[in-house]
N, C-alpha and C positions, 0 to 999 in steps of 0.2 A: 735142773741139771740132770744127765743122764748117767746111768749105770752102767756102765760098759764092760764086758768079760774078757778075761784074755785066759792064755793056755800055755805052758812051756812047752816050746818041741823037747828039749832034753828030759828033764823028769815029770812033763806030765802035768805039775800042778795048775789047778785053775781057780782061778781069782775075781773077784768084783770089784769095781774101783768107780765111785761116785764122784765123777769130774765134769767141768766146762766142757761145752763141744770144743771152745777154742784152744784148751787142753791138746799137747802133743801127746801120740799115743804112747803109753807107757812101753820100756823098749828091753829090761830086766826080771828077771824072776823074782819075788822078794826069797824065796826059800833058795835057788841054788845060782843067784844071779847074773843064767845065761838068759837068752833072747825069748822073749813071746814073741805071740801074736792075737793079734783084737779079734774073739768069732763075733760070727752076723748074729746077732738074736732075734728073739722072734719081736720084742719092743714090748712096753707095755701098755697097759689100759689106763683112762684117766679111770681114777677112784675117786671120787664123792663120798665123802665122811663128812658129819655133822648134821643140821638140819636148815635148810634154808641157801638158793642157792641162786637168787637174784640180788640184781642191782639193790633194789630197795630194804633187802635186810638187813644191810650193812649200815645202814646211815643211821647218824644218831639220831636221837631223841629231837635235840635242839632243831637240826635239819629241818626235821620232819615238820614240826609246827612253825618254823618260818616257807617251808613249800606250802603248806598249808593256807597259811598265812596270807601268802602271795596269791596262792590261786580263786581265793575267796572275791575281792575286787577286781580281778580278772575276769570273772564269770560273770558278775553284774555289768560290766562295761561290755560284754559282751550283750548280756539282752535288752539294755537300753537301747544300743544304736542299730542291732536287730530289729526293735521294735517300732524304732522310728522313721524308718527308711518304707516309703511307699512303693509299690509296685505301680509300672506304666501300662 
């Protein structure tokens, strides 16, 4: 969800307000409750906090040794019929 600023034309105050896009824009001052308006901001950045930051960090333990699992006779099935196929 986005951050969005607004500004009172009357006294000025300026505010943040962390809402849905599908949110209607906020249309009161909370301090002197005449009219805002939304400013453009500049947007921001994604932030990456933590460590690790692909698919595969997330998955648990269990996952992992049944992928594992599976790809072990997959790869054997793989180089028998590899190996048994002649070239003409």
């Amino acid at each position: 969800m986005p951050t969005y600023e607004y500004e009172c034309g009357s006294c000025g105050h300026k505010f943040e307000v962390f809402q849905p896009i599908k949110d209607k824009p906020r249309k009161k001052c909370p301090e002197c409750g005449k009219g805002v308006k939304r400013l453009i901001g500049a947007g921001s950045a994604v932030i990456f906090k933590g460590s690790g930051f692909y698919q595969t960090d997330y998955r648990s333990s269990d996952y992992k040794k049944k992928a594992e699992a599976e790809s072990k006779p997959a790869d054997k099935k793989a180089d028998k019929s590899g190996s048994s196929k002649k070239a003409d």
